[in-house]
SEROGU-139190 format. One record per residue: residue number from 1; x, y, z of N, C-alpha, C in turn. Coordinates in steps of 0.1 Angstrom, whole numbers, m for minus. Atoms other than C-alpha are relative to their C-alpha. Last residue first. Layout:
(NUM,(X,Y,Z),(X,Y,Z),(X,Y,Z));
...
//
This chain:
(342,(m6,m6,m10),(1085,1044,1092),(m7,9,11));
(341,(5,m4,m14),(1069,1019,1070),(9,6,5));
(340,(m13,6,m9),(1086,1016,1031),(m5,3,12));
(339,(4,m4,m5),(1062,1014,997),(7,m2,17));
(338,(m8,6,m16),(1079,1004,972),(m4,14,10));
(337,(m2,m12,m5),(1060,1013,936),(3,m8,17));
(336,(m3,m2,m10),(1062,996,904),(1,8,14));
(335,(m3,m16,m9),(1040,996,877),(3,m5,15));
(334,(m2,7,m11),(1042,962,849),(2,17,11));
(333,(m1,m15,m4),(1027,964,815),(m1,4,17));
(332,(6,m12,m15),(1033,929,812),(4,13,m3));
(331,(9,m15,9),(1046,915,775),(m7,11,11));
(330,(m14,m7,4),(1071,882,785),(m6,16,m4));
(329,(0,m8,13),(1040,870,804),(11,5,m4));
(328,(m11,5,6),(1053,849,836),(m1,3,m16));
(327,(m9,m5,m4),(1027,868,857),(17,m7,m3));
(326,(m7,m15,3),(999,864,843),(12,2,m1));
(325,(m7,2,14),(996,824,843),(3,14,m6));
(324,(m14,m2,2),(990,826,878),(4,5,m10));
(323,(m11,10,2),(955,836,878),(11,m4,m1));
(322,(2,3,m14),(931,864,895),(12,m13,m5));
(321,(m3,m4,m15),(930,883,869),(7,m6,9));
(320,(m10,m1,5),(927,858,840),(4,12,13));
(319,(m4,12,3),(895,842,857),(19,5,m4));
(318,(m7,3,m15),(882,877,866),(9,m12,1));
(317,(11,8,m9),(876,881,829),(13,m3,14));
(316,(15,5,3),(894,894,797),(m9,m1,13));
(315,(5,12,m7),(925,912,818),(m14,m2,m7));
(314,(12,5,m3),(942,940,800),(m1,m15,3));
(313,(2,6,10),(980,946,809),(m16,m5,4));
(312,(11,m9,6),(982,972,841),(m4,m5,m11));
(311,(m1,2,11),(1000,945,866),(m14,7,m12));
(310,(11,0,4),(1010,960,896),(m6,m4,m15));
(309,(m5,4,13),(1041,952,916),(m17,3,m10));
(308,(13,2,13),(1037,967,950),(2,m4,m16));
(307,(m4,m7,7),(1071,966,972),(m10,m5,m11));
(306,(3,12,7),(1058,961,1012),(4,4,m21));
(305,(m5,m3,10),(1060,978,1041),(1,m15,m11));
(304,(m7,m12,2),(1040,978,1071),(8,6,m11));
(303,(m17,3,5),(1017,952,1060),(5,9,4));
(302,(m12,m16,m4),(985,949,1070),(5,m3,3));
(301,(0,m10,8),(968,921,1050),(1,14,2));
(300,(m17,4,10),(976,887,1071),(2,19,m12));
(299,(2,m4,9),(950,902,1097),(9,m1,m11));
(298,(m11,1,6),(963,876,1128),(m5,5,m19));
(297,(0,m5,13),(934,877,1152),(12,3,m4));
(296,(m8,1,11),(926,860,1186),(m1,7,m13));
(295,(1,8,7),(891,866,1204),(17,5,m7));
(294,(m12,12,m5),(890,881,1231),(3,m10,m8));
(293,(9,11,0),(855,904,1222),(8,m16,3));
(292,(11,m4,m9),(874,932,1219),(m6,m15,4));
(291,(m8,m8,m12),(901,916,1199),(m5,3,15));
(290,(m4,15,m12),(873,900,1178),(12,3,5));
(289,(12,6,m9),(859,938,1175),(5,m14,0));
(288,(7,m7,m10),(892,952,1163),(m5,m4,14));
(287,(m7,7,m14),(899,925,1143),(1,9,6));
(286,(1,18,m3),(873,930,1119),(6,m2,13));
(285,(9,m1,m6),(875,972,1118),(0,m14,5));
(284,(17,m1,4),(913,966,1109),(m16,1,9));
(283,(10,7,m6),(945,978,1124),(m9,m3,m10));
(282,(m5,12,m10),(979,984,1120),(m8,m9,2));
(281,(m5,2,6),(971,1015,1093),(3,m15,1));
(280,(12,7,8),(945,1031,1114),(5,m11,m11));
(279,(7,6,m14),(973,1040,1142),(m11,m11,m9));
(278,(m7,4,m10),(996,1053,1117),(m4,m14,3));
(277,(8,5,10),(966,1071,1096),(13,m16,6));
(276,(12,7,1),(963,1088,1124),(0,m13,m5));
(275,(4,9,m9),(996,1100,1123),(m8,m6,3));
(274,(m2,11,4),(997,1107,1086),(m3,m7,20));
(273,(7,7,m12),(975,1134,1091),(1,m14,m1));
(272,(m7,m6,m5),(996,1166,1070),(m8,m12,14));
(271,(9,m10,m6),(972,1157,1043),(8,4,10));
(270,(2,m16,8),(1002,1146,1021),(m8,8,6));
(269,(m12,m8,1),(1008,1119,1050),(5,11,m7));
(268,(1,m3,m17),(972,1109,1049),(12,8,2));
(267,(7,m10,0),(979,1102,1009),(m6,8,10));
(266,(m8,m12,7),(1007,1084,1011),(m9,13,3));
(265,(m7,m2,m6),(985,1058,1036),(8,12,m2));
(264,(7,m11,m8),(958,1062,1008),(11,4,16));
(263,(1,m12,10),(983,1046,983),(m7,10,14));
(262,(m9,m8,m5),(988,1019,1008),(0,13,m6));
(261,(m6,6,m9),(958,1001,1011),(8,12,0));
(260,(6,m12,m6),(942,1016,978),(5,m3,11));
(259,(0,m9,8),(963,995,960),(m1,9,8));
(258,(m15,m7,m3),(964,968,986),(1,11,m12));
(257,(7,m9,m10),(921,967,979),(15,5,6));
(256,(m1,m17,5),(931,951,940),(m1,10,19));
(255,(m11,m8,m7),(937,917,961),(1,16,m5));
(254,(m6,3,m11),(904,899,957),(11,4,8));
(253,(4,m3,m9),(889,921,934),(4,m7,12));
(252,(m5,10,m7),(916,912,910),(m9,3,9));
(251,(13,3,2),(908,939,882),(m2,m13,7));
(250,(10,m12,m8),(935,958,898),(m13,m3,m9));
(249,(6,m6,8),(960,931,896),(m9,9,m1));
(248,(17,m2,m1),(983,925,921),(m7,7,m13));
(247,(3,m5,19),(1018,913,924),(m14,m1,m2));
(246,(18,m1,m3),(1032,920,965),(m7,0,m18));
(245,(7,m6,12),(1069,916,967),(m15,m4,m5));
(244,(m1,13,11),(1078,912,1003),(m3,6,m12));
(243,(8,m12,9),(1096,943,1023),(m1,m15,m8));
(242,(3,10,12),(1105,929,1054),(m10,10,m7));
(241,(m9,5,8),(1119,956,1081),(m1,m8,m14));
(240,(m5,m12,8),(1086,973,1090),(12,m3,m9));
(239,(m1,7,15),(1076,935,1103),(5,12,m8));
(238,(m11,7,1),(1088,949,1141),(1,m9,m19));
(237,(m11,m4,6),(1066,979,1136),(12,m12,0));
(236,(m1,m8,8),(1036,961,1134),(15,6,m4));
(235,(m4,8,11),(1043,934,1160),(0,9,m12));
(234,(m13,11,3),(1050,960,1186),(m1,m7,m11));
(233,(m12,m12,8),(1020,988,1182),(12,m13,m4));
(232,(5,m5,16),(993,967,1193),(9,2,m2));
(231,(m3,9,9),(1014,955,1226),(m5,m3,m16));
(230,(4,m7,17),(1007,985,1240),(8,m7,m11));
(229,(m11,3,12),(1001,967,1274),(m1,7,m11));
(228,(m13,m7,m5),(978,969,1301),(12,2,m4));
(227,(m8,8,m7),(946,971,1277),(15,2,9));
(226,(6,9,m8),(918,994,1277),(11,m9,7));
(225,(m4,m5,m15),(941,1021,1265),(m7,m9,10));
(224,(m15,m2,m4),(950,1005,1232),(m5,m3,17));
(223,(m4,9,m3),(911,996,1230),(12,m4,2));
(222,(7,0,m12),(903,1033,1231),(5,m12,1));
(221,(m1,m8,m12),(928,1040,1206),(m3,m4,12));
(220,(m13,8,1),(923,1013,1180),(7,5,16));
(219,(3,19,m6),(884,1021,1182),(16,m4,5));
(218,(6,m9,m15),(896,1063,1174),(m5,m13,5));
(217,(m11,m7,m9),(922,1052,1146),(m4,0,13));
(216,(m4,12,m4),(893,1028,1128),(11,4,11));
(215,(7,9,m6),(868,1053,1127),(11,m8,6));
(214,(1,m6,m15),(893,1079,1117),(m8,m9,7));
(213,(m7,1,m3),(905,1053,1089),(m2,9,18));
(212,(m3,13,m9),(873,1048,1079),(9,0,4));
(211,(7,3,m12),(861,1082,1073),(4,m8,6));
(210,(m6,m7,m13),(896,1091,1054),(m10,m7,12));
(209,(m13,5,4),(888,1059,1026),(4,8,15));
(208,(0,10,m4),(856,1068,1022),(11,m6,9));
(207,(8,m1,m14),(863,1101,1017),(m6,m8,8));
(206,(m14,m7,m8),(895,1092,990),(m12,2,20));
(205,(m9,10,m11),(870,1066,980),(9,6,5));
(204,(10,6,m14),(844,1096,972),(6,m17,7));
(203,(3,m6,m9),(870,1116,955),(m10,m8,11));
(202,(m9,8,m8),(882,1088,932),(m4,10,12));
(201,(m5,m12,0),(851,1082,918),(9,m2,10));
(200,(m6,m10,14),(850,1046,899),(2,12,5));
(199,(4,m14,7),(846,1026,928),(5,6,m2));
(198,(10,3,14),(860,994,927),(m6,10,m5));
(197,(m12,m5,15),(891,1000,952),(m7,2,m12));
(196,(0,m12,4),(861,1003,978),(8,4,m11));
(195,(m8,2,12),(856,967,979),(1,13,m1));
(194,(8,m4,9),(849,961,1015),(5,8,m13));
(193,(9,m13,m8),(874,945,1029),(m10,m2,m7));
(192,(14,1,0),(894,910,1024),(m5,9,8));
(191,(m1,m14,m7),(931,916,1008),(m15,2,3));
(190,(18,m4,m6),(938,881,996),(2,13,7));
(189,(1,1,m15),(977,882,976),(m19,4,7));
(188,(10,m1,m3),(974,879,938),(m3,m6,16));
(187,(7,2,9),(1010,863,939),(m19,5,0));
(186,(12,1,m4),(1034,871,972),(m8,3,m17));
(185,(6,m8,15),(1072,869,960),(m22,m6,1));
(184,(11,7,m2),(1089,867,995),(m8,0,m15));
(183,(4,m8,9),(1125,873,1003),(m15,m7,m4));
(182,(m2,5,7),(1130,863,1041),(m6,2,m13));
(181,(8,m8,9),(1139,887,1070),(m1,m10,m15));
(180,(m1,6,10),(1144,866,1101),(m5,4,m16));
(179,(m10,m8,7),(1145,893,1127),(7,m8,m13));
(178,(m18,4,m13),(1124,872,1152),(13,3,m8));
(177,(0,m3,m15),(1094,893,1140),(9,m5,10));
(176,(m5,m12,m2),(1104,885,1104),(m3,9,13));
(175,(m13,m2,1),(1102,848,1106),(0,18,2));
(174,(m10,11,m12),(1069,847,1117),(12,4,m2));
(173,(2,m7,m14),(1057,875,1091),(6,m4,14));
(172,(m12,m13,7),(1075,855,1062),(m1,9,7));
(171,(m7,2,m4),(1048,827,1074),(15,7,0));
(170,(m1,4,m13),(1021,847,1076),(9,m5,2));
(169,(m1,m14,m15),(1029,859,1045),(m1,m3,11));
(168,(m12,m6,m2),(1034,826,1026),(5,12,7));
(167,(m7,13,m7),(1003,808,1035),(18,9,6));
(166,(2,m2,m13),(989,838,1024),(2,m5,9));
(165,(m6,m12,m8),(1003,835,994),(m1,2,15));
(164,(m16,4,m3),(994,800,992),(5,13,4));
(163,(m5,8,m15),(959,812,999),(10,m4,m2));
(162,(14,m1,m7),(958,834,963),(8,m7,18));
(161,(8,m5,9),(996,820,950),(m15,2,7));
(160,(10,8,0),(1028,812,971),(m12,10,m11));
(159,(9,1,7),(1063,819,972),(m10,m1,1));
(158,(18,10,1),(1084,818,999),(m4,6,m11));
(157,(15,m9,7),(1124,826,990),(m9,m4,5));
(156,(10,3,m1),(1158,817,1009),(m12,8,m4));
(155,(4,8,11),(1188,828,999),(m12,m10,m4));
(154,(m5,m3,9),(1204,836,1032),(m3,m10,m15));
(153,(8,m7,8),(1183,826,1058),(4,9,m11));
(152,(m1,m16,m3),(1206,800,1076),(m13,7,m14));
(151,(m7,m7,9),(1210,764,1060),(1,12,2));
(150,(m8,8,10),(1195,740,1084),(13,6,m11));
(149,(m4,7,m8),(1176,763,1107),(10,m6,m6));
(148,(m7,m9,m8),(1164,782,1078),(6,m2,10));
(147,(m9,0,8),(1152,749,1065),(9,14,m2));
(146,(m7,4,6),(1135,740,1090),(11,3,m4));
(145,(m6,4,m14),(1117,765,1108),(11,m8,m4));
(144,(m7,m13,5),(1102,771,1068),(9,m1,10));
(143,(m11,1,12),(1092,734,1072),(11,11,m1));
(142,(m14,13,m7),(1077,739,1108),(10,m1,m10));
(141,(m13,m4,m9),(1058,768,1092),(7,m11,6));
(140,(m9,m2,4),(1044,745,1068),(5,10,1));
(139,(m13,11,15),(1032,720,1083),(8,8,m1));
(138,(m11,4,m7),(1018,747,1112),(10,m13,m6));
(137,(m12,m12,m6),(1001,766,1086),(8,m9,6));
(136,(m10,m5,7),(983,736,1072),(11,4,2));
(135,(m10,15,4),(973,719,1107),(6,3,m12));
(134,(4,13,13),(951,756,1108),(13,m8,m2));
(133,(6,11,m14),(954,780,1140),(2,m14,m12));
(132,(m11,2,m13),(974,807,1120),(0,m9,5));
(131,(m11,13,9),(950,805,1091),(10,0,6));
(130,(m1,10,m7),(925,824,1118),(9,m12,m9));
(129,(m11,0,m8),(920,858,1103),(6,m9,9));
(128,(4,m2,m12),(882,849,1096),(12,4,8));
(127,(6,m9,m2),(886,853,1063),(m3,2,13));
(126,(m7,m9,2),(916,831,1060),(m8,15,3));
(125,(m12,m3,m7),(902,804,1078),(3,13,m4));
(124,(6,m5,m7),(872,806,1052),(6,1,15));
(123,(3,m14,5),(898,799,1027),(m11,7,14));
(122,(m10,m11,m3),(911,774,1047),(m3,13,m4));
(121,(m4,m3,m15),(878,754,1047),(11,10,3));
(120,(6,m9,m5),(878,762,1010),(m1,0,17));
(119,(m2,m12,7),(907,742,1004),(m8,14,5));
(118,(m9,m8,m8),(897,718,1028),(5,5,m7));
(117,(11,m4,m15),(863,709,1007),(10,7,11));
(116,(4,m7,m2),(884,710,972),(m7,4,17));
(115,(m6,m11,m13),(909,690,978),(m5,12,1));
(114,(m6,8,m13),(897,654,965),(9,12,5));
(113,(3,8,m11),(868,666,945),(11,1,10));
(112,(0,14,0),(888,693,926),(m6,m5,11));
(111,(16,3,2),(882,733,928),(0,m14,m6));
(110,(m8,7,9),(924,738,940),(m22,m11,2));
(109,(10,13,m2),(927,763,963),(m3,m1,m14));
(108,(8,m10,m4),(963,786,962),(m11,m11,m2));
(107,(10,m4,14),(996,768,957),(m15,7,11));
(106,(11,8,m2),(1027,768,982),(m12,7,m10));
(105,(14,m8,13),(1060,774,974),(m13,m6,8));
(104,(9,5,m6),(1094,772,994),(m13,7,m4));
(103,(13,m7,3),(1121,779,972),(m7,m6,4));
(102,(8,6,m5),(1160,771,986),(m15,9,m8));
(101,(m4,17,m5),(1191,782,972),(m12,m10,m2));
(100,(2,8,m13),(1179,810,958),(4,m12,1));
(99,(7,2,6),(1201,834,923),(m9,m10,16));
(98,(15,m7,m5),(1215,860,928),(m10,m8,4));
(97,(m1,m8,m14),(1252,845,932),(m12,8,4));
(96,(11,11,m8),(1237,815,903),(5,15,14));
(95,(7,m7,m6),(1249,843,875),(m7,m8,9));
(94,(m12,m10,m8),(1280,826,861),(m6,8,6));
(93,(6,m14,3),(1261,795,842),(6,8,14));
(92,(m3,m14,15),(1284,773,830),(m6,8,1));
(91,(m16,m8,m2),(1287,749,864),(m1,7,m10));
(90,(m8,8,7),(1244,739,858),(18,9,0));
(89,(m5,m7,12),(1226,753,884),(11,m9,m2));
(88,(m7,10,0),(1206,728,915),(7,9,m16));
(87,(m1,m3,17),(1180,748,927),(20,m8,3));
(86,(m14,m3,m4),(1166,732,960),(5,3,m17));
(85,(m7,6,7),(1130,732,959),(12,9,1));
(84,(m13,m3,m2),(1106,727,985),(9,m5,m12));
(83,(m11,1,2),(1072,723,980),(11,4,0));
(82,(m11,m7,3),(1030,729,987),(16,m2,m6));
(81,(2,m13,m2),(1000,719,991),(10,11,m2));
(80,(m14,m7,0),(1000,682,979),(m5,13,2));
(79,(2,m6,11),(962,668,994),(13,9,m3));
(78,(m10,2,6),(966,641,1020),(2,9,m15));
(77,(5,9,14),(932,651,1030),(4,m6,m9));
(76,(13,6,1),(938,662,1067),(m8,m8,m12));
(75,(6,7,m5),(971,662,1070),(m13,m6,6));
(74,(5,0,m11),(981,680,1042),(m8,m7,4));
(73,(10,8,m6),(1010,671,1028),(m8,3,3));
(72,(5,0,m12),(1043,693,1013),(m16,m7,5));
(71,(10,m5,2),(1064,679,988),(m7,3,15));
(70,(10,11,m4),(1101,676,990),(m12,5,0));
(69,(m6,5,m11),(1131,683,976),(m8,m4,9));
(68,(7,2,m16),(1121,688,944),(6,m8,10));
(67,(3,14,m5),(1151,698,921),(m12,m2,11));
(66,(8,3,m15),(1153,731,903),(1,m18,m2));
(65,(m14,1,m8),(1176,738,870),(m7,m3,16));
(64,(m8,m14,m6),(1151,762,857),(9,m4,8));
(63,(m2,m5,13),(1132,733,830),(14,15,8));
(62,(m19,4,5),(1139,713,859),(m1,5,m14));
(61,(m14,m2,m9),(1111,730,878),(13,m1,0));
(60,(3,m16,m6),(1076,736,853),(17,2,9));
(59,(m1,m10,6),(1090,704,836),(1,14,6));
(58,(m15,m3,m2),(1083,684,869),(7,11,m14));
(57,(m6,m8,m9),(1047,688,867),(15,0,1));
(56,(m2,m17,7),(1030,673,840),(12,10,5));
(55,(1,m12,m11),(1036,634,850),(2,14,m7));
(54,(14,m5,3),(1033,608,821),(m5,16,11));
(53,(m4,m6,11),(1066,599,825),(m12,6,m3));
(52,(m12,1,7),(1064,590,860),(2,6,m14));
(51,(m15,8,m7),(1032,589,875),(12,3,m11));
(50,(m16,m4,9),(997,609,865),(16,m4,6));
(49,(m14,10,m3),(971,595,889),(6,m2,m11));
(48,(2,7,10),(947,622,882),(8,m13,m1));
(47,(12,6,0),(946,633,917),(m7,m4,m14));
(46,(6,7,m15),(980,633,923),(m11,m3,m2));
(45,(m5,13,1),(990,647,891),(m7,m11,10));
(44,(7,8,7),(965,675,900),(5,m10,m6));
(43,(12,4,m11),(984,681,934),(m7,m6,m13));
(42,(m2,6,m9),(1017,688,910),(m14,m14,7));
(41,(0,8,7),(1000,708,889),(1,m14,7));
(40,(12,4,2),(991,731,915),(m1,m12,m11));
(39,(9,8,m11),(1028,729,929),(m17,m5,m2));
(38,(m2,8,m2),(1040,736,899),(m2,m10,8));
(37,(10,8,11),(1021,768,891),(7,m20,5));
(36,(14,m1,m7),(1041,780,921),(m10,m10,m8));
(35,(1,9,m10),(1072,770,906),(m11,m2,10));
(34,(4,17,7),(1061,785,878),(1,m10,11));
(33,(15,7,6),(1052,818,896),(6,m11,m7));
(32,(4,m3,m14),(1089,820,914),(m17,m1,m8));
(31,(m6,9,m5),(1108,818,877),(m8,m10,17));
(30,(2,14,12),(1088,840,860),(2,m10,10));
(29,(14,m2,2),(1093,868,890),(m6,m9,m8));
(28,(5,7,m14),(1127,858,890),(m10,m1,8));
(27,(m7,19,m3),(1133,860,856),(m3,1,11));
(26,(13,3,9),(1110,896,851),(5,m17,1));
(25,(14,4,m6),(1131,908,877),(m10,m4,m5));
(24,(12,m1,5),(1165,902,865),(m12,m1,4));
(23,(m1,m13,m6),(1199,895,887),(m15,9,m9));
(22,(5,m1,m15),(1190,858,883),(m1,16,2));
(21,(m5,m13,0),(1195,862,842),(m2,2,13));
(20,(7,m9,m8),(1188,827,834),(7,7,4));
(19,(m9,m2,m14),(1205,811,802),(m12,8,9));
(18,(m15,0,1),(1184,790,790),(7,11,m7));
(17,(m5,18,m8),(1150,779,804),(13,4,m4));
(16,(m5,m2,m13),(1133,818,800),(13,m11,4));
(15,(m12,m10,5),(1118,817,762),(12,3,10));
(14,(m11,2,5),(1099,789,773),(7,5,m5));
(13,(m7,m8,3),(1076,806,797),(15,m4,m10));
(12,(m10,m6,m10),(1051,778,800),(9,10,m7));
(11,(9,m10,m9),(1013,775,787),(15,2,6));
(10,(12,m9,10),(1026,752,753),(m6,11,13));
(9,(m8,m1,15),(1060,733,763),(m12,10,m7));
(8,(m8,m5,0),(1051,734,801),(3,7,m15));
(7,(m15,4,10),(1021,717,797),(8,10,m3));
(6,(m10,8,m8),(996,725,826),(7,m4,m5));
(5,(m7,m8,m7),(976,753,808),(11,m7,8));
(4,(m9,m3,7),(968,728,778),(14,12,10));
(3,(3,m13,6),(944,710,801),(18,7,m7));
(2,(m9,m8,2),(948,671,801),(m1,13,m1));
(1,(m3,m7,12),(916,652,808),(11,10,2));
//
């Protein structure tokens, strides 16, 4: 059965398709969620067996001048996960100099028989800090390897939404440790603590907020010095350079906790005890202890810098939270704040 949120002409931004404003951030913010949305459509063509004219999904991409260039696979359930699209502007429009070459999207899980069960497998990948190790990731980092390879990293975007994001940070992390800085537009990104952004006083998550940080400074410490290297410190500050764009909603409990994330980093550095907060900043309690314990960890959700988009328009229900379909509103009440590691 057809849902109304997958037809372009009734759930899509059609105020946007002609002319685009590339140098505009509500266009390229629009433009970067549909293609995302497109990917999930996409996958549900797939498993509706929607073909040719009957297909939902291409609208969402040639309504903006995009061409798919190819879909991405995964090789465990043949389930679409992601895509590459090559924008393709029409000669009369005079603003393509802002505009990406290349958009590499990937969707977020997808509560259907035939992709739900490795959907959530990755999801529980991602909690465990381990979507590094996963036949996903390495698709579609090889792709990103690609096509930066192929065309240089000029004008290149990832995209992704929930676990696509996260698909997409890790891999925007990759690249930006070997100085590949690539623009990123991260969609209700996973940020998995304990929910402190939720309580209502702000004084007792500000004290929440310090305890854990000295906790986490004075663990980060001792197990610095355990090891022969101070190879903590390195990959942190080498991602300082990438600033992605991070759009979170703060009735999102799944990404509302980068709120408090960086805010309280400001607010360590007003106490006059940003160094600490440094140390506490790099790390989590999680990967800590599987550190300790020799275990691998790749926390996708410290960021050195990163440029917060927040969206303050009411939210009915976690469902609209937490969904794409926000963030191509022409009506957002939208709070910016760039947050920069040094």
């Amino acid at each position: 059965m057809t849902s109304e949120r997958d037809v372009f002409s009734i759930s899509g931004p059609v105020h946007l398709t002609s002319p685009l404003n590339w140098k505009c951030t509500h266009h390229r913010r629009s433009v970067a969620a549909c293609l995302v949305q497109s990917v999930y459509i996409t996958e549900r063509d797939r498993q509706e067996h929607r073909e040719g004219l009957e297909a939902l999904a291409p609208p969402w991409w040639e309504s903006f001048h995009f061409e798919l260039n190819q879909k991405l696979v995964d090789d465990a359930d043949s389930s679409i996960f992601g895509a590459i699209f090559e924008y393709k502007p029409p000669t009369s429009n005079l603003t393509i100099a802002n505009a990406p070459s290349f958009v590499i999207v990937f969707r977020g899980t997808i509560t259907k028989k035939d992709s739900v069960n490795r959907d959530l497998r990755l999801d529980w990948h991602l909690i465990q800090n381990s979507l590094h190790q996963t036949t996903r990731f390495e698709i579609a980092m090889q792709v990103v390897r690609n096509i930066v390879s192929a065309v240089g990293n000029s004008n290149i975007w990832l995209a992704g939404h929930s676990l696509g994001s996260a698909m997409a940070s890790l891999a925007g992390r990759n690249m930006a440790k070997i100085g590949i800085l690539l623009e990123a537009y991260l969609f209700n990104p996973p940020f998995f603590s304990a929910p402190i952004e939720r309580i209502k006083g702000q004084k007792v998550k500000n004290g929440i907020r310090i305890a854990n940080s000295l906790v986490t400074a004075g663990l980060s410490f001792v197990l610095k010095g355990q090891q022969e290297s101070s190879t903590l410190e390195d990959p942190f500050v080498a991602l300082s350079s990438w600033v992605p764009n991070l759009f979170v909603n703060p009735n999102d409990h799944i990404c509302s906790e980068y709120i408090g994330y960086f805010q309280h980093r400001k607010n360590m550095e007003d106490l006059g005890i940003g160094m600490i907060e440094k140390l506490a900043t790099r790390n989590s309690l999680g990967d800590i202890f599987l550190r300790a314990i020799g275990k691998e960890s790749e926390p996708l959700h410290l960021l050195p810098s990163a440029k917060l988009i927040l969206n303050l328009s009411p939210s009915p229900d976690f469902k609209s939270a937490h969904g794409i379909h926000q963030w191509w509103r022409p009506d957002l009440h939208l709070q910016t704040m760039t947050y920069i590691y040094s």
